[in-house]
C-alpha positions as CSV (number, residue, x, y, z in Angstrom):
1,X,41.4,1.8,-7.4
2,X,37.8,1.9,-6.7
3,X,35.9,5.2,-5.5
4,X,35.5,5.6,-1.8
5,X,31.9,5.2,-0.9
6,X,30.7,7.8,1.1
7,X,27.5,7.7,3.5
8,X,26.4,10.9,2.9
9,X,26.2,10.9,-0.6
10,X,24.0,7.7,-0.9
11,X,21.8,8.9,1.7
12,X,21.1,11.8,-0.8
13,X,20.9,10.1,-3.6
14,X,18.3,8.2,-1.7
15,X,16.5,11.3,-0.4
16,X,16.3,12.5,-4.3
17,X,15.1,9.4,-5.2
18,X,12.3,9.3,-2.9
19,X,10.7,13.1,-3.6
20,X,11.2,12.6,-7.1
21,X,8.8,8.9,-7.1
22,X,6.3,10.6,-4.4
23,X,6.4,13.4,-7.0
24,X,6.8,12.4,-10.4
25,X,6.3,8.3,-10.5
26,X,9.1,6.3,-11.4
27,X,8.4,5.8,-15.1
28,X,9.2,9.6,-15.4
29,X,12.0,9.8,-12.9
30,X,15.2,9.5,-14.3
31,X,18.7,8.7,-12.8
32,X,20.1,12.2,-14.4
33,X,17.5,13.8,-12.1
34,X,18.2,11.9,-9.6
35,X,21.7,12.8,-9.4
36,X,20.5,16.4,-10.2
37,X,18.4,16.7,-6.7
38,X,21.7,14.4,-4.9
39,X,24.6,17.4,-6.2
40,X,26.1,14.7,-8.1
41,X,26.9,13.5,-11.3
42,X,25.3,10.8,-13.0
43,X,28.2,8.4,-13.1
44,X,28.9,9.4,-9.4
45,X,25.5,7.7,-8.9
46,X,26.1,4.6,-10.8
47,X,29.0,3.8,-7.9
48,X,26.6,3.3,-5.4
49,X,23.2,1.8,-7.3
50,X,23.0,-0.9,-10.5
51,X,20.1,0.9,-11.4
52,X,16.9,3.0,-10.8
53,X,14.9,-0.3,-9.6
54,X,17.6,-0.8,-7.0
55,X,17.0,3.0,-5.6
56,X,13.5,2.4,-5.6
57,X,14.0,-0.8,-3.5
58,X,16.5,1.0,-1.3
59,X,13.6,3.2,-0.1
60,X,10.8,1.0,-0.6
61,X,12.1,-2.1,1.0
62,X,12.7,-0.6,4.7
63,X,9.5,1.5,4.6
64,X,7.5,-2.0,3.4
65,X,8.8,-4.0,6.1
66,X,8.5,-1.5,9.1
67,X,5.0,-0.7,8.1
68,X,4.2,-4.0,8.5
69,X,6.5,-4.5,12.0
70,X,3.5,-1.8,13.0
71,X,0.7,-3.8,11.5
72,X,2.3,-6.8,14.1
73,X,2.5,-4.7,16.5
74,X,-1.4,-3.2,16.7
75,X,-3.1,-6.8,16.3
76,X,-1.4,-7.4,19.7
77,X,-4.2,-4.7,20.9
78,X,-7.0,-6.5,19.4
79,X,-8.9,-9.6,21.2
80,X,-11.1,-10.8,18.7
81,X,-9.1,-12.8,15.8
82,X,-12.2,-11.8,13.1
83,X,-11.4,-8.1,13.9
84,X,-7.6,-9.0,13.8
85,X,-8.4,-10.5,10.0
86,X,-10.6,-7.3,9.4
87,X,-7.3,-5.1,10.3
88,X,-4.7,-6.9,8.3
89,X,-7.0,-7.1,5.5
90,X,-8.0,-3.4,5.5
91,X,-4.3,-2.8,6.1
92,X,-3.2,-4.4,3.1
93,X,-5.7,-3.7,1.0
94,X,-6.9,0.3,2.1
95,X,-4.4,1.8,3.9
96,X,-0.9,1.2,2.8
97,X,-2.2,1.5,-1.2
98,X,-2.9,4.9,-0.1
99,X,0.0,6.1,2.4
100,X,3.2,8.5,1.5
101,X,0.8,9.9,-1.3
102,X,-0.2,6.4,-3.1
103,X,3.8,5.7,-3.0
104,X,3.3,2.1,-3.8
105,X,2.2,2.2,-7.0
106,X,6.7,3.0,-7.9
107,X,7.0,-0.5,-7.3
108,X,4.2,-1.5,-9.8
109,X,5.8,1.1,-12.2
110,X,9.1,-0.4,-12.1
111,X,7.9,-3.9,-12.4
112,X,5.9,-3.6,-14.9
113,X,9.0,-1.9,-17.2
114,X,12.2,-3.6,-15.8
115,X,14.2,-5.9,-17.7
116,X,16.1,-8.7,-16.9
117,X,19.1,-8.0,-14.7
118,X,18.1,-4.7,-14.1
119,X,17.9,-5.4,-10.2
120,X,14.7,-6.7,-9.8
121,X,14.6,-8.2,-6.5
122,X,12.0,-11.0,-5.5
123,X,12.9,-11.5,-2.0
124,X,10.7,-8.6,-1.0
125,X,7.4,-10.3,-2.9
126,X,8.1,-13.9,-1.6
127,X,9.0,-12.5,2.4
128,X,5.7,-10.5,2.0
129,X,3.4,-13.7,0.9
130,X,4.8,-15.3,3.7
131,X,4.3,-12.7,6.2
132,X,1.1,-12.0,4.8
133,X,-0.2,-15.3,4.9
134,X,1.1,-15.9,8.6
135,X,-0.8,-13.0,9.7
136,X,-4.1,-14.2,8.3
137,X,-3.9,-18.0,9.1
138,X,-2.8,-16.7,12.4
139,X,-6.5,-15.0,12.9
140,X,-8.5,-18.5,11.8
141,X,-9.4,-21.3,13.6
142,X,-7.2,-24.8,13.0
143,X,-10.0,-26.2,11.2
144,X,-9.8,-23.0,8.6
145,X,-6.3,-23.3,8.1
146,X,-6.4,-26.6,7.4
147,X,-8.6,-25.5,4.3
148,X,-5.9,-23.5,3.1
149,X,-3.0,-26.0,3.6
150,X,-1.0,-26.3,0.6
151,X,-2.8,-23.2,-1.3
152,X,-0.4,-19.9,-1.9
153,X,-3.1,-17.8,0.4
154,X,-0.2,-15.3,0.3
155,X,0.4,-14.9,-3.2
156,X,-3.6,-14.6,-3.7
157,X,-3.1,-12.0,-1.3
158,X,-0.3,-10.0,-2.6
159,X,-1.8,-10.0,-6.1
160,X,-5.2,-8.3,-4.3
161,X,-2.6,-6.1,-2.9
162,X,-0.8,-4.8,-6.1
163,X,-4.5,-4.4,-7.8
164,X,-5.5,-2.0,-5.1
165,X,-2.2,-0.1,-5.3
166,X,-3.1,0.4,-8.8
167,X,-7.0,1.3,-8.3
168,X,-6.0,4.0,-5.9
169,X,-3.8,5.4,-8.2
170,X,-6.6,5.4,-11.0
171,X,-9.3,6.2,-8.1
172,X,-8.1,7.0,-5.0
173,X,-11.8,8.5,-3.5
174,X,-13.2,4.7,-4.0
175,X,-11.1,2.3,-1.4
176,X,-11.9,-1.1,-0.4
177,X,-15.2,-0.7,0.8
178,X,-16.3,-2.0,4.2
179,X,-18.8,-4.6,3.0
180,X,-16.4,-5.7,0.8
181,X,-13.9,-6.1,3.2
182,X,-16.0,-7.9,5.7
183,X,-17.5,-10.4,2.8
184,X,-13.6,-11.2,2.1
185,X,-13.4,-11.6,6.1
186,X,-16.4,-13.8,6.5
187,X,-15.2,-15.8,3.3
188,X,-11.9,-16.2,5.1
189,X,-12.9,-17.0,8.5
190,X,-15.8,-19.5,7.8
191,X,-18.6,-17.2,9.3
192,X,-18.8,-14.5,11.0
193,X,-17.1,-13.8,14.4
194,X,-19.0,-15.1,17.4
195,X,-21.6,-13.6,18.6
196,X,-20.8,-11.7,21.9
197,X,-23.5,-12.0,24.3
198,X,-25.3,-8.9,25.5
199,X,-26.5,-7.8,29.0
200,X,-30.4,-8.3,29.0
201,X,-32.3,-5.3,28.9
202,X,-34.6,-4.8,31.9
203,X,-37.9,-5.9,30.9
204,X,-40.4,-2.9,30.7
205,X,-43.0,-2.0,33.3
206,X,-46.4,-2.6,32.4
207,X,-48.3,0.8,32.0
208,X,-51.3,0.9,34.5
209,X,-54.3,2.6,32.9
210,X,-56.0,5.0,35.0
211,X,-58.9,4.0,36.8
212,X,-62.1,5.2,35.7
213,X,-64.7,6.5,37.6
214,X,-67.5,4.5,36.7
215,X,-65.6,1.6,37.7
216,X,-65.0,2.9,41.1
């Protein structure tokens, strides 16, 4: 008869998991401390999870996916689609390298060292080139898009994304700089945004010289 399954205790193995990547990095995270910070044995651990890649995706997964339900979620806010591609992009490529302390860089750790059938899931990479790539065609004109038909933007994308994940880890005080960003953008977009026209400013009075007296 197979052991019960508890809620409680996969939640904590999860919860150990997690402090121990944000702390440590998954290379030096092992399932004995994992089940060390849970209260439960090693074996105990191996009911629940295949292995230490399917923890990490357990946590990583979720997180992934709701960050980018908020990404969604602010374009809605923007009008302009060059500053909506400007966001995503700087999203991708800035921000979530270096949120929950650079927490990213697990997944290239456990990539990078897993072996077949060790619970490598691709799911995760080929949902986020697709998401990915929705978001951005979704901020170009139909002309621009169809320049990208039949090219994997997405993956392009993704594989700019895991490079930045592992340049903030070896450099987190240089980010994706802004005129990189909008050079990307411009490249993306065909051109900058359009140009927004201005109110005119009032044309200047003419100063009047004084008068002098010798001409009356």
């Amino acid at each position: 008869m197979g052991q019960v399954k508890k809620a409680h205790v996969r939640d904590a193995i999860l919860a150990s998991a997690k402090t121990l990547f944000a702390e440590h990095g998954y290379y030096n995270t092992s399932l004995p401390r994992i089940a060390a910070g849970a209260g439960v044995s090693t074996a105990n651990v191996y009911v629940y999870f295949r292995s230490k890649i399917e923890i990490l995706y357990e946590i990583y997964d979720p997180w992934l996916r709701a960050r980018l339900d908020r990404l969604a979620d602010e374009l809605t806010r923007i009008d302009s689609p060059f500053e909506r591609l400007r966001h995503v992009l700087g999203t991708f490529w800035r921000d979530i390298p270096a949120e929950e302390g650079g927490f990213g860089n697990n997944i290239i750790q456990a990539i990078s060292t897993f072996r077949h059938g060790e619970g490598y899931r691709p799911t995760l990479l080929y949902w986020m080139e697709q998401h990915l790539q929705g978001l951005v065609l979704a901020c170009l004109t139909q002309a621009r898009r169809k320049v990208f038909a039949g090219i994997e933007l997405g993956h392009f994308l993704v594989m700019a994304f895991d490079g930045y994940i592992v340049y903030h880890h070896l450099d987190p005080k240089r980010p994706l700089d802004e005129v990189t960003l909008d050079a990307v953008c411009r490249m993306l977009y065909g051109g900058g945004p359009a140009k927004v026209k201005r109110p005119r400013k009032p044309a200047r009075k003419p100063v009047r010289k004084p008068r002098s007296k010798a001409n009356g």
